[in-house]
ZAMARGU-4260 file (C-alpha; in steps of 0.2 Angstrom, whole numbers, plus 5000, padded with zeros to 4 digits):
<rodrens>
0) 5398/5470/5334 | 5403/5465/5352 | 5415/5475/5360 | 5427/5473/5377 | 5432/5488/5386
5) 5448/5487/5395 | 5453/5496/5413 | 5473/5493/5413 | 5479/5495/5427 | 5466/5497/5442
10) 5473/5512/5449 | 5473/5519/5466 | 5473/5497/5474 | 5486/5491/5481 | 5493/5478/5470
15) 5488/5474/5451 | 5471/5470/5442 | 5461/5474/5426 | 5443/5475/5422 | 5435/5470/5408
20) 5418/5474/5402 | 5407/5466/5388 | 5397/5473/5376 | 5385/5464/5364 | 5382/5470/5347
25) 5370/5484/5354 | 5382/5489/5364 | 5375/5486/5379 | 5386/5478/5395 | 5382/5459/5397
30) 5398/5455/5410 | 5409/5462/5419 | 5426/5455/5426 | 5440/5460/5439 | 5456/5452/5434
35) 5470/5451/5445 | 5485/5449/5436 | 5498/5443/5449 | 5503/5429/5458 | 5513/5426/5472
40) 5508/5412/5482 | 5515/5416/5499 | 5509/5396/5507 | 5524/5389/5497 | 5538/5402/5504
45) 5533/5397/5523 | 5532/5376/5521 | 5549/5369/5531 | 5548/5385/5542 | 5545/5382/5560
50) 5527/5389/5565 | 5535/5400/5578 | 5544/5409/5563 | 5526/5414/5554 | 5520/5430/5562
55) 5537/5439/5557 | 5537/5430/5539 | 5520/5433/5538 | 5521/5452/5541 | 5530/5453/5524
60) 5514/5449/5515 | 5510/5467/5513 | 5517/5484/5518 | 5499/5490/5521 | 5492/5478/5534
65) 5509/5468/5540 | 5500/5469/5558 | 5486/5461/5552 | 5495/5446/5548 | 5505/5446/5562
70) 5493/5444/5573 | 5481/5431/5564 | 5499/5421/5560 | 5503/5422/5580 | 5485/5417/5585
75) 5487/5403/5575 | 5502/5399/5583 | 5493/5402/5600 | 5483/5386/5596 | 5495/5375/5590
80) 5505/5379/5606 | 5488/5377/5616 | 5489/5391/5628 | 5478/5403/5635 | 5486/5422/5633
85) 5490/5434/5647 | 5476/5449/5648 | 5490/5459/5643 | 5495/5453/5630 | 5478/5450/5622
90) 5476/5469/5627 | 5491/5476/5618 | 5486/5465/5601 | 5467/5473/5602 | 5476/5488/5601
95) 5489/5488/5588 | 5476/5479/5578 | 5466/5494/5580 | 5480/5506/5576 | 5482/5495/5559
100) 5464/5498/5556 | 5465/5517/5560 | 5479/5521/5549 | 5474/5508/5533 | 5457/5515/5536
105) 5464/5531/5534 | 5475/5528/5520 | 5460/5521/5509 | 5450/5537/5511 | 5460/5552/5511
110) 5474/5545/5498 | 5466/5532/5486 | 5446/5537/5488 | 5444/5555/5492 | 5450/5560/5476
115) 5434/5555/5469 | 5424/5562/5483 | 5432/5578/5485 | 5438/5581/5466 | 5422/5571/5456
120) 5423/5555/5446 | 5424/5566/5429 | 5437/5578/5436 | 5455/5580/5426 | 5464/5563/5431
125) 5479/5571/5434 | 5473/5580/5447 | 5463/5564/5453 | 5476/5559/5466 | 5482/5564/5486
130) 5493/5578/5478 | 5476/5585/5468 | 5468/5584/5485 | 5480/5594/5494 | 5481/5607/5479
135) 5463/5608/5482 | 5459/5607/5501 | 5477/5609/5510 | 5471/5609/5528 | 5459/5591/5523
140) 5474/5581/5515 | 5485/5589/5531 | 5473/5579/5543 | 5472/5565/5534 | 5490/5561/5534
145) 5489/5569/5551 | 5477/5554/5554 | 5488/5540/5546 | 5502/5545/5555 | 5494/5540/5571
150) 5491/5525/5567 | 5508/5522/5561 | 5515/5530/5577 | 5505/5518/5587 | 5511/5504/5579
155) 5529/5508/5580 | 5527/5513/5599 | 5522/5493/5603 | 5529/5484/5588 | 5547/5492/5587
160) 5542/5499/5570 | 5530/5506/5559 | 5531/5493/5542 | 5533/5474/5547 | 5536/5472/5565
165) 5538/5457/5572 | 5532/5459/5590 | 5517/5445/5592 | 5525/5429/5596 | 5516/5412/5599
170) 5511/5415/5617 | 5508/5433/5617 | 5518/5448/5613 | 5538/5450/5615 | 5538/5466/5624
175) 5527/5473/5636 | 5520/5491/5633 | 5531/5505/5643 | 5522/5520/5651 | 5532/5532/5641
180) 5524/5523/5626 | 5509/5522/5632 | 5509/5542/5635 | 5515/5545/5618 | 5500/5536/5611
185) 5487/5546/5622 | 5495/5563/5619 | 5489/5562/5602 | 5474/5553/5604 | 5465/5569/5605
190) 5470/5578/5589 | 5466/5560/5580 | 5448/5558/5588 | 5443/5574/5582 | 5449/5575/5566
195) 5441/5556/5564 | 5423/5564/5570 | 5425/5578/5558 | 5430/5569/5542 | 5414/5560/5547
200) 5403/5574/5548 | 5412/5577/5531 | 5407/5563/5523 | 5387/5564/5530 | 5387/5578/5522
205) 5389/5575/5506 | 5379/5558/5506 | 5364/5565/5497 | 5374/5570/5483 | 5381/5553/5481
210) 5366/5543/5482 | 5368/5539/5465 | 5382/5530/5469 | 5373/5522/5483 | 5361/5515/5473
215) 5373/5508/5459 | 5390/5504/5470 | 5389/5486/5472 | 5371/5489/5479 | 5365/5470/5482
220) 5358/5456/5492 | 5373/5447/5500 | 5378/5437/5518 | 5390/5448/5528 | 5403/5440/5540
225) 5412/5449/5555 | 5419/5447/5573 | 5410/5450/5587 | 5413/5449/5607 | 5402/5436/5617
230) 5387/5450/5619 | 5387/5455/5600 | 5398/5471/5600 | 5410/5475/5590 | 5426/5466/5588
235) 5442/5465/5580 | 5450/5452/5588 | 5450/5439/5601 | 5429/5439/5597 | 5420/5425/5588
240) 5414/5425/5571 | 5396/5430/5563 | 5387/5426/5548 | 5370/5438/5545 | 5361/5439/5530
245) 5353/5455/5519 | 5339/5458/5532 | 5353/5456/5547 | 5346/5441/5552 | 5360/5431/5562
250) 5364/5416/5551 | 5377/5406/5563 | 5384/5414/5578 | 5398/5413/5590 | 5409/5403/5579
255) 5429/5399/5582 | 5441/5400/5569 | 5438/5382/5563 | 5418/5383/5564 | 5421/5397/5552
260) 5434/5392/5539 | 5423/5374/5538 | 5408/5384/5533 | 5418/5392/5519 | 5425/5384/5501
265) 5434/5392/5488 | 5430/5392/5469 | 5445/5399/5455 | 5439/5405/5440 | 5453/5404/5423
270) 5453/5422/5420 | 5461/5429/5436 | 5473/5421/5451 | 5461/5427/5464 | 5450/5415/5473
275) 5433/5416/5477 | 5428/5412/5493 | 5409/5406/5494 | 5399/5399/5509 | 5398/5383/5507
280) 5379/5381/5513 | 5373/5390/5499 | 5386/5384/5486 | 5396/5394/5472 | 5389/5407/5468
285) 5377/5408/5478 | 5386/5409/5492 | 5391/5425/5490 | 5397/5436/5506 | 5406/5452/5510
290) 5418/5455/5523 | 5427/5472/5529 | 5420/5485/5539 | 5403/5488/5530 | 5401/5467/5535
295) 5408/5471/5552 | 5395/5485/5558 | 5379/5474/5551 | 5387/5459/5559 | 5388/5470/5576
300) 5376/5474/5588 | 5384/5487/5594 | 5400/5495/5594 | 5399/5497/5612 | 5409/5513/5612
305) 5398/5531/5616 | 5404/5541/5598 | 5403/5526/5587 | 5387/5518/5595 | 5380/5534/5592
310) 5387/5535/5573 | 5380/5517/5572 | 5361/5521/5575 | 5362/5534/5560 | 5370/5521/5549
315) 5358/5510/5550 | 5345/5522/5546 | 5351/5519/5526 | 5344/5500/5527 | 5329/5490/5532
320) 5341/5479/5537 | 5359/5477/5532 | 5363/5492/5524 | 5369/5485/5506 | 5378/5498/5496
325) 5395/5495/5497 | 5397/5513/5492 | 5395/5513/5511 | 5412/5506/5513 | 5416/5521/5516
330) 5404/5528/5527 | 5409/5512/5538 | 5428/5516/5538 | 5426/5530/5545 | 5414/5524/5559
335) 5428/5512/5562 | 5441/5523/5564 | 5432/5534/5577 | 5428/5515/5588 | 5445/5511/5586
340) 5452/5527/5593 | 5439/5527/5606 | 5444/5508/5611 | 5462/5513/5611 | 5458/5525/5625
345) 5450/5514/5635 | 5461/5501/5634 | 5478/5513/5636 | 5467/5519/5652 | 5469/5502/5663
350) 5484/5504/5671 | 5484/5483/5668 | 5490/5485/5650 | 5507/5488/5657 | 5510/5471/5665
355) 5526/5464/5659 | 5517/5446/5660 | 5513/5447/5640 | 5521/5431/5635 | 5513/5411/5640
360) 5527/5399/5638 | 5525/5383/5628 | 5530/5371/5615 | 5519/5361/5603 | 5504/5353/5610
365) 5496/5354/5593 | 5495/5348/5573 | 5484/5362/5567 | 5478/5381/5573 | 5466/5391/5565
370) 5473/5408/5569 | 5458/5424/5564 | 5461/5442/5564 | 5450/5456/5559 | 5461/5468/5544
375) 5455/5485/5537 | 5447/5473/5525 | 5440/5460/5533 | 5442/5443/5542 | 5460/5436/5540
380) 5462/5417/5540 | 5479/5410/5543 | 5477/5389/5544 | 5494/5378/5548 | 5498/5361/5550
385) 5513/5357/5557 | 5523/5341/5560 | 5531/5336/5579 | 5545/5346/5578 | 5533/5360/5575
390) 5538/5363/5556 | 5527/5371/5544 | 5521/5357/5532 | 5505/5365/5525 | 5496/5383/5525
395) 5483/5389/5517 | 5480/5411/5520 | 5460/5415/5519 | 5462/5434/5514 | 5448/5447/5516
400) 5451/5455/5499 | 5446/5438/5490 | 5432/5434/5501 | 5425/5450/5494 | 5431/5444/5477
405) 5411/5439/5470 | 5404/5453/5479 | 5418/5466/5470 | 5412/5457/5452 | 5395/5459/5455
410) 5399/5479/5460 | 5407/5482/5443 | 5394/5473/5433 | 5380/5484/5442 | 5390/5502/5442
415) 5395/5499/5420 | 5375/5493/5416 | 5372/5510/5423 | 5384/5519/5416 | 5387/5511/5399
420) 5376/5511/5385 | 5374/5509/5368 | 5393/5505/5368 | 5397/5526/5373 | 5408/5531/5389
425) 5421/5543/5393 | 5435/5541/5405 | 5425/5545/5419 | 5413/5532/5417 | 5427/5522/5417
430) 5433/5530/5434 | 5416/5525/5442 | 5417/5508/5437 | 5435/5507/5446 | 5427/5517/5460
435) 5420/5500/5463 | 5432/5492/5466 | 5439/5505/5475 | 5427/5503/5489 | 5431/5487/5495
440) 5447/5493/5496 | 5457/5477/5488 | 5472/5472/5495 | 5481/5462/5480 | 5496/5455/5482
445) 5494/5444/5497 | 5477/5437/5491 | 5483/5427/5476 | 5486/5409/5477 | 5480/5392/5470
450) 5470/5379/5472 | 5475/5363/5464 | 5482/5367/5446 | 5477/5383/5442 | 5477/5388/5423
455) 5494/5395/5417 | 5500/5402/5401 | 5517/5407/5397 | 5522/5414/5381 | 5540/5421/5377
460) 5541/5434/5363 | 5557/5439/5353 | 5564/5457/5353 | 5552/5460/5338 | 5534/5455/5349
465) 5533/5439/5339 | 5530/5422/5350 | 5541/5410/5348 | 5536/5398/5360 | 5520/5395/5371
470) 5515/5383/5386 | 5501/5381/5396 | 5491/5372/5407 | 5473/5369/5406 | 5460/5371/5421
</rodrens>
């Protein structure tokens, strides 16, 4: 008799989701499904708000990556008001973008995926959390949080603090970067490089044991997109977007914001509130492309910094062409983290990055901007129209985590048909089907919208469970 196994909740995401997986009468997996169960909808909240508003509305989205969308909400208001920023404004965004990657990057290994790593997918699941991993290896949770917190540090030193600043503007940046600031930041660069190059060594170290998991996390054919600079390195913003396929074959090149976003349509699907992004070339499902750090380093070049370049050339030694495990996620995190705090430095090193010329002065000159941001989890889309008096009438939020949103399906069907047969599991197989999903890293809660009419139910149940009234509303 067919059979549906339930994963309620998702644990160690942010935000809420379920899987799904179905059995036929053999018990043998015929689909798999990741649900996200909530819906908030953040386009509506920001329509009658003047655009210059939406980088500190914007930053409410999430308290994980509330730079992220600062900065793609404040590039987007950079075209609407049509103006070319000052270097050292442009400057001081690379860089608490890069403090955003470091610390989310950090958070995603140490606190929600090392349990796994350092602890085993069948370990005791009460222990299968960041207090587990400091009961088990003090000094490695120590450094991790030691890791995170310079991240955070960074971000509070330029954005006034460490959750939810509101620091990029239209134009630039609101306050220029102090030299006491930037001393702070370079003080602990040090301890943070090192500990970023040893959790690395870590992780290569272990690889063999995991191949396993290589083989069956979300190991698949896919297009990847990502930023790059003008030469192809490594960007994470101010670059220009690139598609590449499985064999890392550039597919288009150089693109804006808006030669992006045309190339890429969104399918919904009645079961869950998160979209799925496709290239439209290639149609739905076909289409299918990942995004986040494993898309960003087979999109790159290079990295074009000395530790990471280096890292680089040994990653790429797992593929033929694109590495395609997105157990690898991980293994690209961490190669990320060590760019970023190596950018960091370089950039905190020109004494140019403390010009108080951060802010180009302007009103509306524009409609419509397309404003692009790389987050921890990938390219960030933030798309307004406004009207003369610059007030919002229309947005529409591109989030990495749903343009992953086939890719992290496809994962989970892969990883239970290897782990699920003849209808038997334990709750560590379950694990490793989360583990999936857990690679990507989802971000949940600001990547649910609609398009259209999206299906609804609504049923309200007495004090007893019993339903005394229904509605919905079809596909």
């Amino acid at each position: 008799m067919a059979r549906t196994l339930i994963i309620d909740p998702v644990t160690r995401v942010e935000g809420h989701a379920k899987i799904t997986v179905h059995l036929d009468d053999r018990g043998d997996v015929v689909d798999a499904r990741f649900h996200v169960t909530e819906f908030r909808g953040f386009e509506a909240f920001c329509e009658g708000r003047h655009f210059q508003e939406m980088p500190t509305i914007t930053s409410r989205i999430c308290g994980i990556c509330p730079v992220s969308h600062m900065i793609a909400s404040a590039d987007a208001g950079d075209r609407i008001l049509a103006v070319d920023l000052p270097d050292a404004a442009l400057a001081l965004r690379r860089v608490i973008n890069l403090a955003q990657i470091v610390q989310s990057h950090a958070l995603s290994f140490f606190y929600l995926s090392s349990p796994d790593l350092l602890l085993g997918y069948d370990g005791d699941p009460a222990a299968r959390n960041i207090l587990g991993v400091a009961r088990a290896d003090p000094e490695f949770a120590r450094r991790g949080i030691r890791l995170r917190q310079f991240g955070q540090a960074a971000i509070e030193v330029l954005g006034g603090k460490r959750i939810h600043p509101t620091w990029a503007v239209p134009g630039g940046v609101n306050a220029p970067l102090t030299q006491e600031g930037r001393d702070r930041i370079l003080v602990a660069l040090p301890e943070a490089l090192q500990t970023a190059t040893d959790m690395l060594d870590w992780f290569k170290r272990r690889l063999d044991a995991h191949q396993p998991d290589a083989r069956a996390f979300g190991n698949m054919p896919t297009l990847f997109l990502g930023m790059v600079a003008p030469d192809g390195a490594l960007e994470h913003y101010g670059g220009r977007l690139r598609f590449v396929d499985a064999t890392g074959a550039i597919v288009a090149d150089q693109l804006t914001g808006e030669a992006a976003r045309a190339l890429i349509d969104e399918a919904t699907e009645s079961w869950t509130y998160l979209k799925y992004p496709y290239y439209k070339p290639l149609g739905y499902p076909g289409g299918m492309y990942r995004v986040g750090p494993l898309a960003r380093l087979n999109a790159a070049s290079t990295c074009g910094t000395p530790l990471a370049d280096a890292e680089l050339a040994e990653f790429r030694q797992l593929g033929r062409g694109a590495v395609l495990s997105s157990f690898h996620y991980h293994y690209a995190r961490l190669i990320e983290i060590v760019y970023g705090l190596e950018r960091i430095g370089r950039m905190l090193d020109d004494p140019r990055i403390l010009s108080t010329d951060v802010l180009a002065r302007a009103s509306r000159n524009r409609a419509e901007g397309i404003g692009v941001s790389e987050a921890p989890r990938g390219t960030l889309f933030h798309h307004y129209k406004v009207d003369a008096d610059g007030v919002i009438r229309w947005v529409d939020l591109l989030i990495a985590t749903g343009q992953n949103n086939l890719a992290m399906n496809r994962a989970i069907l892969q990883i239970a048909r290897q782990v699920v047969h003849d209808g038997a599991f334990t709750e560590g197989t379950l694990n490793r089907i989360e583990a999936g999903i857990r690679a990507f890293d989802p971000c949940l809660s600001c990547s649910t919208h609609a398009v259209g009419a999206m299906p609804l139910v609504v049923e309200l149940h007495d004090a007893d469970g019993r339903i005394v009234g229904r509605l919905s509303r079809d596909e």
